[in-house]
C-alpha positions as CSV (number, residue, x, y, z in Angstrom):
1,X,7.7,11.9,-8.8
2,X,4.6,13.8,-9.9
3,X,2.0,12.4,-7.1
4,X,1.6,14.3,-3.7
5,X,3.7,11.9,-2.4
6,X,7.2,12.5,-4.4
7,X,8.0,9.1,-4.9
8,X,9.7,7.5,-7.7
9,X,7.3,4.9,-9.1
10,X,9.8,1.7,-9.6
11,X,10.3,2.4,-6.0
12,X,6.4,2.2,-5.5
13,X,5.8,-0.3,-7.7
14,X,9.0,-2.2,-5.5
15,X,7.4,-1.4,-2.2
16,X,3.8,-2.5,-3.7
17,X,5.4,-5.8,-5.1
18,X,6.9,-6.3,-1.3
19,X,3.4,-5.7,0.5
20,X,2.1,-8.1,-1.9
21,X,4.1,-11.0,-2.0
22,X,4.3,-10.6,2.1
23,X,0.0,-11.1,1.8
24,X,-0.5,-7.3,2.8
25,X,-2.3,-5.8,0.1
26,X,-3.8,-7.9,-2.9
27,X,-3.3,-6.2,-6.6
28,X,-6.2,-6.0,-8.9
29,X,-6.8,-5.1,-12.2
30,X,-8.7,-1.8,-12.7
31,X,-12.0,-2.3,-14.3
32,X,-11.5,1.0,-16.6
33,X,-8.0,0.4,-17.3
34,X,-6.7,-2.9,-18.2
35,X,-3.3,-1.6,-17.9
36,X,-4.1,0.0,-14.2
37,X,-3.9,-1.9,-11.1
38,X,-5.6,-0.8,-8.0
39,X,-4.1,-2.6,-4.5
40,X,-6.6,-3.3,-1.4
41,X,-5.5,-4.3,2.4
42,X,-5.9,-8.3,2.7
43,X,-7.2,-9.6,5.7
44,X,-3.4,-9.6,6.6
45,X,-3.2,-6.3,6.4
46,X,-6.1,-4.9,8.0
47,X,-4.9,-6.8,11.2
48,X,-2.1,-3.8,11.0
49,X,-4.7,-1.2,11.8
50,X,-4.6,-1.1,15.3
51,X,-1.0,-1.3,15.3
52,X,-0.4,1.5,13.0
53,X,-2.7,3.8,14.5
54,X,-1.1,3.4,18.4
55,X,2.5,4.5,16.6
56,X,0.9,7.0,14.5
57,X,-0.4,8.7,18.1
58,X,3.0,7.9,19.8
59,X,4.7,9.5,17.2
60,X,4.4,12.8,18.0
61,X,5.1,12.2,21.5
């Protein structure tokens, strides 16, 4: 609840958990911090781009 974002992080880490199992994002252990992980966009997921930026634009309309 402390990030910029306001969100609880078992929900995060629940949301995280779904974009991964789905192929979106692949989890990675930080190389400073064994006890980190750090998340990148899968192939899978960078295929969402486009998508996510024509709503993101229609949005406001």
């Amino acid at each position: 609840m402390q990030s910029a974002e306001k969100m609880a992080t078992n929900l995060l880490a629940n949301r995280l958990a779904t974009l991964e199992s789905q192929g979106f994002v692949a989890k990675e252990v930080a190389a400073d911090k064994r006890s980190k992980f750090t998340y990148r966009l899968t192939e899978k997921g960078l295929d969402l781009l486009p998508l996510l930026l024509e709503i993101t634009l229609w949005g406001p309309k």
